[in-house]
C-alpha positions in Angstrom: -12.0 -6.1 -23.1 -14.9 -3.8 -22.0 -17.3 -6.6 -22.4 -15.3 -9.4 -20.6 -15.3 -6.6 -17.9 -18.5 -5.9 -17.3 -19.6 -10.0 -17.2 -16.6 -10.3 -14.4 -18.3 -7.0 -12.5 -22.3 -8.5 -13.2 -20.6 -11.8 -11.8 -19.1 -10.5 -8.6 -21.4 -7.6 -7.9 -24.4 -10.2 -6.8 -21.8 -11.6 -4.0 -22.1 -10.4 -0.3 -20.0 -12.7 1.6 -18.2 -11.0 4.3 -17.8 -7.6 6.2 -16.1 -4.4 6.4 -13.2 -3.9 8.8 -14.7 -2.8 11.7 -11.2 -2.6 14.4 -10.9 0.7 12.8 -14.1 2.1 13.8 -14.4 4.8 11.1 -14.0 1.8 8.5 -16.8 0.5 9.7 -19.1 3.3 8.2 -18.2 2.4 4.6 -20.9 0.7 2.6 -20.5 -2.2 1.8 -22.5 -2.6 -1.4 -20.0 0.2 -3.1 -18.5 -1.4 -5.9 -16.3 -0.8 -8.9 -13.4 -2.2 -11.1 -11.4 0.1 -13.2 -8.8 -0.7 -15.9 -5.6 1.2 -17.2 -4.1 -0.4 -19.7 0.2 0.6 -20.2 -1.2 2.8 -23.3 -2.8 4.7 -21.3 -6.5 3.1 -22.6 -9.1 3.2 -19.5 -12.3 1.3 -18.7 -14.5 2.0 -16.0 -17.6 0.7 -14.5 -19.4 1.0 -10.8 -18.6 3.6 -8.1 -15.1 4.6 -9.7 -15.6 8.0 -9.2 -16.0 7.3 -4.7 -13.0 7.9 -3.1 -11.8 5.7 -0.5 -8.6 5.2 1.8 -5.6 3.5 -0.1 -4.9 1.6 3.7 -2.2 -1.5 3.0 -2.5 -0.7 -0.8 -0.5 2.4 -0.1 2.6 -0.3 1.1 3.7 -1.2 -2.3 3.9 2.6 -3.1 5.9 3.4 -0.2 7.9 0.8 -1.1 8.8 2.4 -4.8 9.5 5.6 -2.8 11.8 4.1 0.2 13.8 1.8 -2.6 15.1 5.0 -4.9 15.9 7.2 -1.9 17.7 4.4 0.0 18.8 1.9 -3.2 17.9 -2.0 -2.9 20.7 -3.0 -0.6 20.5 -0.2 1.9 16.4 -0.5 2.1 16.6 -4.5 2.9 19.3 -4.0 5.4 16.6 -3.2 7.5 13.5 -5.4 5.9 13.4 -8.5 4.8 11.5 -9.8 1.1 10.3 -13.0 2.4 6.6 -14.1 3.0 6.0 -14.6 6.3 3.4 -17.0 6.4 1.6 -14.9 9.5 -0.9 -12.3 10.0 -0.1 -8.7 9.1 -0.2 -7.3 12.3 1.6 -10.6 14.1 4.7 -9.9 16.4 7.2 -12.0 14.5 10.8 -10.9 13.0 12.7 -13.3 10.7 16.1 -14.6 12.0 18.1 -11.3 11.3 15.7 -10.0 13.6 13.9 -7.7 10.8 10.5 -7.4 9.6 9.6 -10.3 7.3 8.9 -8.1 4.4 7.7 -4.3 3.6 3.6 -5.5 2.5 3.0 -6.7 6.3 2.3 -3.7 9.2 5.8 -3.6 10.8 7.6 -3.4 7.6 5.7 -1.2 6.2 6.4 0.7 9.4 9.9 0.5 8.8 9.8 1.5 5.3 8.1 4.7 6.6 10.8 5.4 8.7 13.0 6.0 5.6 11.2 8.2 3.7 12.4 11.8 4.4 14.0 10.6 7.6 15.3 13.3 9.3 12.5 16.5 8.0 9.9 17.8 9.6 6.5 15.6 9.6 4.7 17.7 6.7 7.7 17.6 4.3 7.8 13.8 4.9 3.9 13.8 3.7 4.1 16.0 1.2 6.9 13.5 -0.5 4.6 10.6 -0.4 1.7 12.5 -1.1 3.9 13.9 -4.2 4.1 10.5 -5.2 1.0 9.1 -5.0 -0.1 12.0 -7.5 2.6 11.1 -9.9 1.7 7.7 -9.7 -2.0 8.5 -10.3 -1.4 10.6 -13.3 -2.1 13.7 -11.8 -5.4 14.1 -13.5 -7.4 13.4 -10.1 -5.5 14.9 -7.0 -5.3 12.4 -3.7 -7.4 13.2 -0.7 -7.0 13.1 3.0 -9.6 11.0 5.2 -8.6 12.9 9.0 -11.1 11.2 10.5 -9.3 7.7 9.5 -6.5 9.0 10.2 -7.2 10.2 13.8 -9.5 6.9 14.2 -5.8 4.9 13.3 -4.1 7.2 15.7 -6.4 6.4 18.4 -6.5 2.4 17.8 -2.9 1.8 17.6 -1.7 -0.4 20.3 -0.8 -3.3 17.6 1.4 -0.9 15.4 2.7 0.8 18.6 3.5 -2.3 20.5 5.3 -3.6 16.8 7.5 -0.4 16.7 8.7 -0.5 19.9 9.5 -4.9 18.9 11.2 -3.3 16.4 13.4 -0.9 18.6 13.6 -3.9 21.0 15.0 -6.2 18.6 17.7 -3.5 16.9 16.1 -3.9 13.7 16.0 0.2 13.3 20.3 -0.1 13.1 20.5 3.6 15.0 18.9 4.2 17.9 15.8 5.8 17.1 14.1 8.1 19.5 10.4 7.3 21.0 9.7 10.8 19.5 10.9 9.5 16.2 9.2 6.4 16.5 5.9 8.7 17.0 6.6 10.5 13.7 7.0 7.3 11.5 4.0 6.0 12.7 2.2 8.7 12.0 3.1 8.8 8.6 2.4 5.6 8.0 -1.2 6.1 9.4 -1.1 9.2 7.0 0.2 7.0 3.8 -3.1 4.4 5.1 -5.7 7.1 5.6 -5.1 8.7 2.1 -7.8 8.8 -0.4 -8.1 7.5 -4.2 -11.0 6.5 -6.3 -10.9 3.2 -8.5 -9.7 5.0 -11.4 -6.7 6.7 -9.9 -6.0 3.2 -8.4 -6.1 1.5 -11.9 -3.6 4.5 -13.2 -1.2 3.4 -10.3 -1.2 -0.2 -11.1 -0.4 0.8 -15.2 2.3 2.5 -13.7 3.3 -0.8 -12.0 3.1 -2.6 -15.0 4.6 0.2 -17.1 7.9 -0.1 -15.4 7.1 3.4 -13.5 6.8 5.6 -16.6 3.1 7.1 -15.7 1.0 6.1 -19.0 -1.0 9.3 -18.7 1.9 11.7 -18.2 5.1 9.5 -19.5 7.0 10.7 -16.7 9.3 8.0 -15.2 7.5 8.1 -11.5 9.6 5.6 -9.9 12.5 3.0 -11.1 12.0 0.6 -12.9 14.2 -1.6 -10.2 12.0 -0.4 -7.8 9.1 -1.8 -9.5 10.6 -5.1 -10.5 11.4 -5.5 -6.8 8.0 -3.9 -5.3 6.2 -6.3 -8.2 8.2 -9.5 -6.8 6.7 -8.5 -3.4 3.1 -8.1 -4.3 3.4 -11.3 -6.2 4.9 -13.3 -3.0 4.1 -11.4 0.0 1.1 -8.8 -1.0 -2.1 -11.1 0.0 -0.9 -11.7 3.6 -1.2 -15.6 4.7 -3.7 -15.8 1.3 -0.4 -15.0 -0.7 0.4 -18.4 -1.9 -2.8 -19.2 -2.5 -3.3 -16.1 -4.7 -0.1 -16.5 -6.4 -0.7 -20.2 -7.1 -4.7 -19.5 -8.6 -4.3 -16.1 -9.6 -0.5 -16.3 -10.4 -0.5 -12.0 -10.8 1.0 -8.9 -8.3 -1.6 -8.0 -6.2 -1.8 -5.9 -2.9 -5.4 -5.8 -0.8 -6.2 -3.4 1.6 -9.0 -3.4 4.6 -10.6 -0.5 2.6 -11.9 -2.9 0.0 -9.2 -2.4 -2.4 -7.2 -5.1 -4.6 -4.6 -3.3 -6.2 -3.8 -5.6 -9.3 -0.8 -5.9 -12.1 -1.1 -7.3 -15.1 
């Protein structure tokens, strides 16, 4: 395996098509030649190459994770009550609700929104954190701890019309069932922004995605971190919905879960 993975990262590391998000200004600073591919295999086996030891902002890789979090608090059936689990053939930030007048799916921006709102609805905005940072760690293995990028996180704060403006469509359209508050709006985004501007490193990333495809027992720790009907479902997702309007493509060449993020990550399950 080790060798197969170090042609595939010789391969791809000469490549410099395209550029770094640059609509979230502190994205923009990343370097672009930082690269690395890490490997957790569901024994718990690692292999590492590049910059896997560079942290960097989970952004829309964090969706899938929420996702895990928002289906065993809520259960399946109360969760897509209020998103939907089909593609939506759109942009992740488009203003577009399927015909029940719900977010097309939790991997795009205004479901992931919505899944936000459910996770430790109710408590005070650093509890809320703290349960999806809690998470993330368990995920992860625990042997690196997540970080915080503020600066991202203020930088998302501060460039948030789209994810604002797709709230309030939300709110607009009834698809938050109660009436929710525009202070309570406020504290859902946030945490979503906070869930985005959290920090991994490649190997951390590839202990997540054993997790995935351990059917949420941690192969570090051999805790069961989330359900495995939560994965099964979250997995289904990645697999359908998780490449934006690439999705079909990716499913139909690639044919595996994946999630990408504008951080530079692909979050992949085997």
């Amino acid at each position: 395996m080790q060798e197969v993975i170090k042609k595939i990262f010789n391969d791809i590391k000469i490549l410099n098509e395209g550029k770094v998000a640059d609509y979230i200004p502190e994205l923009a600073k990343v370097d672009p030649n930082k690269f690395a591919i890490s490997v957790c295999k569901v024994n718990g086996e690692q292999f590492n190459i590049g910059d896997t030891n560079d942290y960097f902002c989970l952004q829309s890789c964090s969706k899938p994770l929420s996702y895990c979090i928002a289906h065993d608090i809520l259960g399946r059936d109360e969760l897509h009550k209020k998103v939907g689990y089909e593609p939506s053939g759109q942009a992740f930030n488009a203003f577009i609700l399927n015909k029940s007048g719900l977010p097309h799916n939790p991997m795009i921006n205004a479901g992931a929104i919505m899944v936000a709102s459910q996770i430790g609805k109710g408590q005070e905005p650093s509890k809320r954190f703290n349960i999806i940072k809690s998470y993330y760690n368990k995920l992860a293995g625990e042997t690196e701890k997540t970080g915080f990028d503020n600066s991202v996180f203020l930088s998302e704060q501060h460039h948030a019309d789209r994810n604002i403006s797709l709230a309030y469509y939300m709110r607009e359209n009834g698809a938050f069932e109660d009436k929710i508050s525009p202070n309570e709006i406020t504290e859902s985004l946030n945490l979503y922004f906070q869930q985005c501007s959290t920090t991994i490193n490649c190997k951390m990333a590839a202990v997540i995605a054993a997790t995935l495809a351990n059917a949420g027992v941690c192969p570090l720790t051999s805790e069961q971190v989330v359900t495995t009907d939560a994965v099964k479902d979250c997995l289904t997702l990645m697999y359908g919905c998780g490449m934006y309007d690439y999705s079909g493509q990716f499913s139909f060449e690639v044919g595996l879960p994946a999630k990408s993020g504008v951080s530079g990550c692909i979050l992949l399950v085997i």
